[in-house]
PyMOL CGO cylinders between C-alpha atoms (Angstrom):
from pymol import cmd
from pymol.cgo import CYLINDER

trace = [
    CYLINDER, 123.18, 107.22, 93.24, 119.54, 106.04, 92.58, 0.3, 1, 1, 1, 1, 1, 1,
    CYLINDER, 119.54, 106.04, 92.58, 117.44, 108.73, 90.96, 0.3, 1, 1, 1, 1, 1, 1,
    CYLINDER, 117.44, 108.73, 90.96, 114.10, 110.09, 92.84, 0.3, 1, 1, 1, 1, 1, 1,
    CYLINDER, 114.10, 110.09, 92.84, 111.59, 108.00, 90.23, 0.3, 1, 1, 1, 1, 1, 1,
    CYLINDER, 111.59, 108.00, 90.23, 113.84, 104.78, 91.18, 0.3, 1, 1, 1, 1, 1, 1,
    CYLINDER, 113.84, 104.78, 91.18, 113.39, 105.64, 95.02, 0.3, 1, 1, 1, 1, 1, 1,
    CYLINDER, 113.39, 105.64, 95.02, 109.81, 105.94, 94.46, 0.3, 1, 1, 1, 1, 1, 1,
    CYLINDER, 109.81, 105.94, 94.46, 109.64, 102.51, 92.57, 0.3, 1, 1, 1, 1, 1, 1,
    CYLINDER, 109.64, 102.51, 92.57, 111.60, 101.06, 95.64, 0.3, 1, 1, 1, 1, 1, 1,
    CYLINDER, 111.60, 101.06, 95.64, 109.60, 102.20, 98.31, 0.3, 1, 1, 1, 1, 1, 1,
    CYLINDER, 109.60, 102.20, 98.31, 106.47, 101.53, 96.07, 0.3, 1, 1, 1, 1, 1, 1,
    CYLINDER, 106.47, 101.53, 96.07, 107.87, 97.62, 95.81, 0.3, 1, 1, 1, 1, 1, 1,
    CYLINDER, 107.87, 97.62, 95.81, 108.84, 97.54, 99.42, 0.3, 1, 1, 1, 1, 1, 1,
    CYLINDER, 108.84, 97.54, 99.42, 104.72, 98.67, 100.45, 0.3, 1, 1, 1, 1, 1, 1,
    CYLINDER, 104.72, 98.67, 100.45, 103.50, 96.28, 98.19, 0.3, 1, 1, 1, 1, 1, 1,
    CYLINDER, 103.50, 96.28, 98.19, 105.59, 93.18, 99.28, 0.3, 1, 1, 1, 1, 1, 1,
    CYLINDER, 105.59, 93.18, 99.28, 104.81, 93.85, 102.40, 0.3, 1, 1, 1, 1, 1, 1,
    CYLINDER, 104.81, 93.85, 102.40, 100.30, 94.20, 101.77, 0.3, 1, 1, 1, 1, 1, 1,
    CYLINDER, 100.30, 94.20, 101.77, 101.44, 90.63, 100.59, 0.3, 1, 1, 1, 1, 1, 1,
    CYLINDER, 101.44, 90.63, 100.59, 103.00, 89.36, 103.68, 0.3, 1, 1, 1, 1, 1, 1,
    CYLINDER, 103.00, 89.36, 103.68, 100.26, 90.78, 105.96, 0.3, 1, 1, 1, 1, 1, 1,
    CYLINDER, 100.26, 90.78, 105.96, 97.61, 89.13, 103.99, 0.3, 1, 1, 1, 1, 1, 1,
    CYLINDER, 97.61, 89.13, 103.99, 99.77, 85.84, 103.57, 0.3, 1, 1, 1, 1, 1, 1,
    CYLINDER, 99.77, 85.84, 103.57, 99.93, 85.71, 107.19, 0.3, 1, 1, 1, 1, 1, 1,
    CYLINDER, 99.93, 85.71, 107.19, 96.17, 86.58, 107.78, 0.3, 1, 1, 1, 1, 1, 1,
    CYLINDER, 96.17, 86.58, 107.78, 95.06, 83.81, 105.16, 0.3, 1, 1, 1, 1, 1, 1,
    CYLINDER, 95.06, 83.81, 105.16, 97.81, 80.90, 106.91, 0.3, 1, 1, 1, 1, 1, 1,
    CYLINDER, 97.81, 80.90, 106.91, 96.21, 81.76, 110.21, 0.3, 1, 1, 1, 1, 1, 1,
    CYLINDER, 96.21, 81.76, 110.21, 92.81, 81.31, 108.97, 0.3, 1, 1, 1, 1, 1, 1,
    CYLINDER, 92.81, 81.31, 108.97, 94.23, 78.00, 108.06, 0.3, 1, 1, 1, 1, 1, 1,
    CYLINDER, 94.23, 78.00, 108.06, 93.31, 78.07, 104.48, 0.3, 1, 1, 1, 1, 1, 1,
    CYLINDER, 93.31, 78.07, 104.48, 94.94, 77.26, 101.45, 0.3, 1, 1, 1, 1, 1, 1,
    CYLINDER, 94.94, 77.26, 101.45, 95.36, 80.05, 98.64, 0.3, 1, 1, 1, 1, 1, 1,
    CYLINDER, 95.36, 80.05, 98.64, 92.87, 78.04, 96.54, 0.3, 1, 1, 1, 1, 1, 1,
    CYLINDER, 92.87, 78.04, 96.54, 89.83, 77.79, 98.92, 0.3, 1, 1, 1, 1, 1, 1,
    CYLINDER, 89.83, 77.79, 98.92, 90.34, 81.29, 100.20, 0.3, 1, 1, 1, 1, 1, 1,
    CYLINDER, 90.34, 81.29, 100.20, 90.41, 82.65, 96.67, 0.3, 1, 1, 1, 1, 1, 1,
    CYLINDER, 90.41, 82.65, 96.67, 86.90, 80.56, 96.19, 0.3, 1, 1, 1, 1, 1, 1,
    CYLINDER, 86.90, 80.56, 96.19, 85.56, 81.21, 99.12, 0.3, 1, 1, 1, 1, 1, 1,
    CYLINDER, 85.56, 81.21, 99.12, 85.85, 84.86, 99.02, 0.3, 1, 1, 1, 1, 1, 1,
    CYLINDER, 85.85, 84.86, 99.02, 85.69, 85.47, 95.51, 0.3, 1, 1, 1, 1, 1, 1,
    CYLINDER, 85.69, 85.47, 95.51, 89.15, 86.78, 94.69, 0.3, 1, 1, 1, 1, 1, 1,
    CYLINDER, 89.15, 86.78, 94.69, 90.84, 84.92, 91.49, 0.3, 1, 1, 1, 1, 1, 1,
    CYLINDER, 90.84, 84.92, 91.49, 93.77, 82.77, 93.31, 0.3, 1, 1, 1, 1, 1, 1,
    CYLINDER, 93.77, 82.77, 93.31, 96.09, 83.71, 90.18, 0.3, 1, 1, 1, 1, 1, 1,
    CYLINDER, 96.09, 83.71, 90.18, 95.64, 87.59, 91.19, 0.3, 1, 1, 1, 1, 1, 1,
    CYLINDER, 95.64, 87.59, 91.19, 95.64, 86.64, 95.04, 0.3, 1, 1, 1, 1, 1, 1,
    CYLINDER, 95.64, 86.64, 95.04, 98.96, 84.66, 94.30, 0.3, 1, 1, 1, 1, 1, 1,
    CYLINDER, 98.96, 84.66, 94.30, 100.53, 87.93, 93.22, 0.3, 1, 1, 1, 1, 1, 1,
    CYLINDER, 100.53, 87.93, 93.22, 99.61, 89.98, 96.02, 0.3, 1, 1, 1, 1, 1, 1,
    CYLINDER, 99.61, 89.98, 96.02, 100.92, 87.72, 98.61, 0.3, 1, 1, 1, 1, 1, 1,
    CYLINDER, 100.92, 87.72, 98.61, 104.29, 88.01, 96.30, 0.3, 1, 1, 1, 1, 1, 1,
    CYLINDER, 104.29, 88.01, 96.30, 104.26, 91.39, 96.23, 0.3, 1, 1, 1, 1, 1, 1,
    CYLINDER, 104.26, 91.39, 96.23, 103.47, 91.09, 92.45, 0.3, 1, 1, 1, 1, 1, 1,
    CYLINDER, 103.47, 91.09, 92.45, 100.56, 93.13, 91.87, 0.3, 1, 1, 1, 1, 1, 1,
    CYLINDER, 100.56, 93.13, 91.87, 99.36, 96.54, 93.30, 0.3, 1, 1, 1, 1, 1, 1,
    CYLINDER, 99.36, 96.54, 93.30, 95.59, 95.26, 94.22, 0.3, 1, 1, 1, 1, 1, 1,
    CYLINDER, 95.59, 95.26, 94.22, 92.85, 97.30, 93.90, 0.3, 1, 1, 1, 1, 1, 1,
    CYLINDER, 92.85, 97.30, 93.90, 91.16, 99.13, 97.02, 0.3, 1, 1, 1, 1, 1, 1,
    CYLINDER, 91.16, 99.13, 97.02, 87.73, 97.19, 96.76, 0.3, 1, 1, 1, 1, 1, 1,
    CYLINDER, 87.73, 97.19, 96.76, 89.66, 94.07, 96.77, 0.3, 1, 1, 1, 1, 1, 1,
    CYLINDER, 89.66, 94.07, 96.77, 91.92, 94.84, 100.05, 0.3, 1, 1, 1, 1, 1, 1,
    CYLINDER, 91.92, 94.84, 100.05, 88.59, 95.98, 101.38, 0.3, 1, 1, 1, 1, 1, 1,
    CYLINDER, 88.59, 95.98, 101.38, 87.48, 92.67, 100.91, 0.3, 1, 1, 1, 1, 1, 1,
    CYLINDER, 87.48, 92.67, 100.91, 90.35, 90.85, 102.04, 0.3, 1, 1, 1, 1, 1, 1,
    CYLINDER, 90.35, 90.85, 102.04, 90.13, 92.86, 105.38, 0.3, 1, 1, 1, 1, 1, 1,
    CYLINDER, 90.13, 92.86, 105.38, 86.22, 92.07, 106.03, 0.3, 1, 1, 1, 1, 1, 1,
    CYLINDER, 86.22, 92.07, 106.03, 87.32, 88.50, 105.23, 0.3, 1, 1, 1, 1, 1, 1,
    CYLINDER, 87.32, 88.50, 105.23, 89.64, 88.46, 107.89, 0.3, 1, 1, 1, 1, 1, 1,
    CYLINDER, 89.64, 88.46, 107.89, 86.65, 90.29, 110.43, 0.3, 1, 1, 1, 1, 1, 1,
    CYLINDER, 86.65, 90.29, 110.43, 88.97, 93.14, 109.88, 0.3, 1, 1, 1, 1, 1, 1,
    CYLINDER, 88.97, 93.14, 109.88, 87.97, 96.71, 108.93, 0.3, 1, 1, 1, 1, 1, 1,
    CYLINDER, 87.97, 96.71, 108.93, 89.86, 98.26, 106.21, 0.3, 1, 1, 1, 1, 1, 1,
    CYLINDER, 89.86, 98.26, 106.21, 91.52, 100.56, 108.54, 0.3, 1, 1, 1, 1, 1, 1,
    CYLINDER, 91.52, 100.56, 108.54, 92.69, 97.53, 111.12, 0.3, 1, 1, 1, 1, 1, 1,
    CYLINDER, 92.69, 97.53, 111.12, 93.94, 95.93, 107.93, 0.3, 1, 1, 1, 1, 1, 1,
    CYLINDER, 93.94, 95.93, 107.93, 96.49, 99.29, 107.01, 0.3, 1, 1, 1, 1, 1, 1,
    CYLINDER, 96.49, 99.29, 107.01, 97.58, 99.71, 110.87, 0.3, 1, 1, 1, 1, 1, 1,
    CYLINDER, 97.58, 99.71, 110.87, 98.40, 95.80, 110.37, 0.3, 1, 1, 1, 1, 1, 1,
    CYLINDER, 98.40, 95.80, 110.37, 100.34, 96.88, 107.33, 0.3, 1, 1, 1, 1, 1, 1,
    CYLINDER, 100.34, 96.88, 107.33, 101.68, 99.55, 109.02, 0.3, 1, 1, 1, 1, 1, 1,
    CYLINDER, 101.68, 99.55, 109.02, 103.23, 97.65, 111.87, 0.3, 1, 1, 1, 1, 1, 1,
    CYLINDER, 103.23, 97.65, 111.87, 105.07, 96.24, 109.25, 0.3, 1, 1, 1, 1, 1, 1,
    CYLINDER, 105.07, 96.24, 109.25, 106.96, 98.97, 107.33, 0.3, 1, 1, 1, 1, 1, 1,
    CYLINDER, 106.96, 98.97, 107.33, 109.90, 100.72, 108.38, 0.3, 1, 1, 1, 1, 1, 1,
    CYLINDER, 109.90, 100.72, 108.38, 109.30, 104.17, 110.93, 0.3, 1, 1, 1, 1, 1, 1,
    CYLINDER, 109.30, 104.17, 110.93, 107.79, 107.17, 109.19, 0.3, 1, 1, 1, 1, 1, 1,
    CYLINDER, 107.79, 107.17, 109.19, 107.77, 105.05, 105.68, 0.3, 1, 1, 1, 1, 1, 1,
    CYLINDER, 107.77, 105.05, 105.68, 106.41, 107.64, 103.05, 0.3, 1, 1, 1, 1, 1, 1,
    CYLINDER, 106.41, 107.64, 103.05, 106.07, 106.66, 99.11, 0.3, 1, 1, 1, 1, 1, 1,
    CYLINDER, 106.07, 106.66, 99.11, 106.57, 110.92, 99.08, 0.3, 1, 1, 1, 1, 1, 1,
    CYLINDER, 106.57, 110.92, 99.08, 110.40, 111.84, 99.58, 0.3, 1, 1, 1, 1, 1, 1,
    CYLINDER, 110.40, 111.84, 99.58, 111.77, 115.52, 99.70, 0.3, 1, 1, 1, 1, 1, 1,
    CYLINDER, 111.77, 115.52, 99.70, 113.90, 116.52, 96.82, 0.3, 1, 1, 1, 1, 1, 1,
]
cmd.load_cgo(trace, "trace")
């Protein structure tokens, strides 16, 4: 039986791969490589690499970017996110 903290770490992993997808798909749609994006919007390709693996827990200022890139606003961007996550996903379980 998995202990809470592992749970946590779990669900944690699960949001983050999934910020990655919804930004991976975002960028391919824009029809830009990882390398001109990262240029173009000023995000270091290595760090946006990670995030689209589910790799790195990004800072808010730099999904806030990522959203306006996209002519999203940062809340359009989490509903997008959202969509994406199981029903009633919480990183806050009952003990």
């Amino acid at each position: 039986m998995k202990s809470y903290k592992e749970g946590i770490q779990d669900k944690k992993a699960l949001l983050l791969k999934t910020i990655g997808q919804v930004i991976k798909e975002q960028r391919q749609n824009s029809g830009k490589g990882i390398l001109l994006y990262a240029y173009e919007y000023d995000i270091p390709s290595s760090s946006l690499n990670l995030i689209e693996r589910g790799m790195r827990d990004p800072q808010l200022t730099t999904l806030w970017k990522i959203a306006n890139s996209y002519n999203m606003s940062f809340g359009e961007l989490i509903v997008e996110v959202e969509k994406h996550l199981p029903e009633k996903f919480s990183l806050i379980e009952d003990k």
